[in-house]
N, C-alpha and C positions, 0 to 999 in steps of 0.2 A: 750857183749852178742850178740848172733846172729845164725837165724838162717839157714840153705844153703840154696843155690838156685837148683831150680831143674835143675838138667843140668848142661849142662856148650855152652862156644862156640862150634866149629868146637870140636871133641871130644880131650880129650887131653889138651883143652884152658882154660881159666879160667871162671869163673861164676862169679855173684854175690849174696852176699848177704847183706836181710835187717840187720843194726844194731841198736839197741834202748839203748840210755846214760842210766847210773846207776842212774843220776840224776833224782830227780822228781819234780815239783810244782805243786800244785792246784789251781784247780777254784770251786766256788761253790755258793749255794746260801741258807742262811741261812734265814729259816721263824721262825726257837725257836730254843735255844743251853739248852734245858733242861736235856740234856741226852747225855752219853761221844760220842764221834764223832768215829765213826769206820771205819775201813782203810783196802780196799782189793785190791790187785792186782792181776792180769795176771799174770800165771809163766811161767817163762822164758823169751823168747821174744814176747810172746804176745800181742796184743795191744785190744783194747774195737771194736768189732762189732757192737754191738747191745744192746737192754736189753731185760731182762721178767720180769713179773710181774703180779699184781694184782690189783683191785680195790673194792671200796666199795660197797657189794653185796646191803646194805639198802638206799643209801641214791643218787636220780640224783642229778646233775652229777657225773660220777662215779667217785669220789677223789683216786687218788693212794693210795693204803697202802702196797706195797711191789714190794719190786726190786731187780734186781742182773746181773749184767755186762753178757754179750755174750763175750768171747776173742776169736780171731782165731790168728792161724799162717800164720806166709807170706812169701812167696818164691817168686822166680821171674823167668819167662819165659825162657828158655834156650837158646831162640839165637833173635837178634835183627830184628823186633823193641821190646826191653823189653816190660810188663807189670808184675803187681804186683800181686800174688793172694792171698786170702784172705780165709783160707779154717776155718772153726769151731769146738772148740776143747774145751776149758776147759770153765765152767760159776761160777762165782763166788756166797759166799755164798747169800743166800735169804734176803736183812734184811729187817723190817718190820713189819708187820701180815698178812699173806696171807690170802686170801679169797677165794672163789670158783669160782671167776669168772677172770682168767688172759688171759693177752696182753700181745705181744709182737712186738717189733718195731727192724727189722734189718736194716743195710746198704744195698744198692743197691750191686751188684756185684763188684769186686778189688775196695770198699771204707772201710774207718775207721771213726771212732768217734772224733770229734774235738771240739763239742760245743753245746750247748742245751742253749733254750729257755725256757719259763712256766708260770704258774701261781701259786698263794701262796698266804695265808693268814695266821691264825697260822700253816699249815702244806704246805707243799710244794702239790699242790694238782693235778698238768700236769706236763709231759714236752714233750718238741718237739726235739727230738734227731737230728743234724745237723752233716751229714758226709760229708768227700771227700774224691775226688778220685787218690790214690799214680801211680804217674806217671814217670817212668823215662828215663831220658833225655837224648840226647846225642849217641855215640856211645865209645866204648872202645878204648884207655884208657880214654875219658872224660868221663862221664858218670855223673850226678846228680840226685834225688830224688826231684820228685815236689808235693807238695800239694795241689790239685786245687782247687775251690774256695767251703765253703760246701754249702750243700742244705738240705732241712727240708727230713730227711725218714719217719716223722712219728709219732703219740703222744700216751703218757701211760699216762692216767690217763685224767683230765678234761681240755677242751680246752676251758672254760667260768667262772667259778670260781673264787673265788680270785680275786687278781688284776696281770695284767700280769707284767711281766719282759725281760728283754734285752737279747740277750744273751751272755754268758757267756764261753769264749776260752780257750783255750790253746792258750800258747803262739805260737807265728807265728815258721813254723819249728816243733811243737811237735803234739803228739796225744794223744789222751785218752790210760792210762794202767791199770784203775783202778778205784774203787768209794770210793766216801768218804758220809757215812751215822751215821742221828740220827735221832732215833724211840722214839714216845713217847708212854708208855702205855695206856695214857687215851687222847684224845679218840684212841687211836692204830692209828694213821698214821707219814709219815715220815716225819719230821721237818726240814732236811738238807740233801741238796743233791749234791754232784759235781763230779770231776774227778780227779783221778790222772794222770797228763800228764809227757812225757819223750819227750827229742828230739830225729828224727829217721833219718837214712841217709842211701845209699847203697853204700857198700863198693866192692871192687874184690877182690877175691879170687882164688889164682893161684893155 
């Protein structure tokens, strides 16, 4: 899967594009498995941005009760020195109970999603979205795709609550494509929260 690059070399030359493996693995962090675990990704070659969401309108601090992946596409610069961009396109479904009162947490500019942080007690109640930034390396025909080290964008839901947690990767090499959630109805918040991650690389394209 893969999507082009804008451009190409000198006209005529080849470009590159980002490519994301069919394969997936998860990370996540489970505060209650009372409710089936649901599974969304990015389509196509997508990969996770950002989120939205919601929080609890009654009760400080404001506990998350509703989330949903930000996915952008990514292309890459048309002539060297590359960069990656990262532009905003499809969001995945809501899961949850939304409220009246949402947040939203993106990546900084050409960054993706790679790892989150939080807090949790019976419900997953924060998290701290950790992006970096797709760097690529080299010049044609060497050329590699680099990950660079992530950094906090940002929190949905309560940053005091709960007790906190570690955070929680993709493997080294992959990034977020997707969320994996479970809602409980009573009291309505989400109980389990992670990513689906793929590995990604840049390939040429003549």
């Amino acid at each position: 899967m893969s999507e082009a690059g804008a451009g190409g070399e000198p006209a005529g030359g080849p470009s590159l594009s980002i490519v994301l493996q069919s394969t997936t693995t998860s990370v996540m962090r489970e505060a209650g498995v009372n409710s089936p675990l649901e599974s969304d990704r990015c389509p196509g070659d997508q990969v996770v941005m950002g989120f939205r969401g919601s929080v609890d309108a009654d009760e400080p601090p404001p506990i998350m009760r509703s989330i949903q992946a930000v996915c952008g596409l990514l292309t890459v610069s048309s002539r060297a020195p590359y960069y990656v961009i990262v532009r905003e396109d499809a969001t995945l479904t809501e899961r949850g109970f939304p409220s009246d009162i949402p947040q939203e947490v993106v990546c900084p500019e050409h960054h993706v999603v790679t790892s989150f942080e939080g807090h949790s007690g019976s419900a997953i109640d924060g998290i701290e979205l950790k992006c970096a930034r797709l760097t690529v390396m080299g010049a044609l025909p060497e050329v590699a795709l680099v990950l660079g080290s992530p950094s906090g964008a940002g929190v949905l839901g309560s940053r005091v609550s709960g007790g906190s947690f570690d955070a929680l990767s993709c493997e080294p090499g992959s990034v977020a494509v997707g969320q994996l959630t479970r809602s409980i109805a009573h009291p309505r918040y989400v109980e389990t929260f992670g990513f689906l991650c793929s590995p990604i690389e840049v390939q040429i394209v003549n």
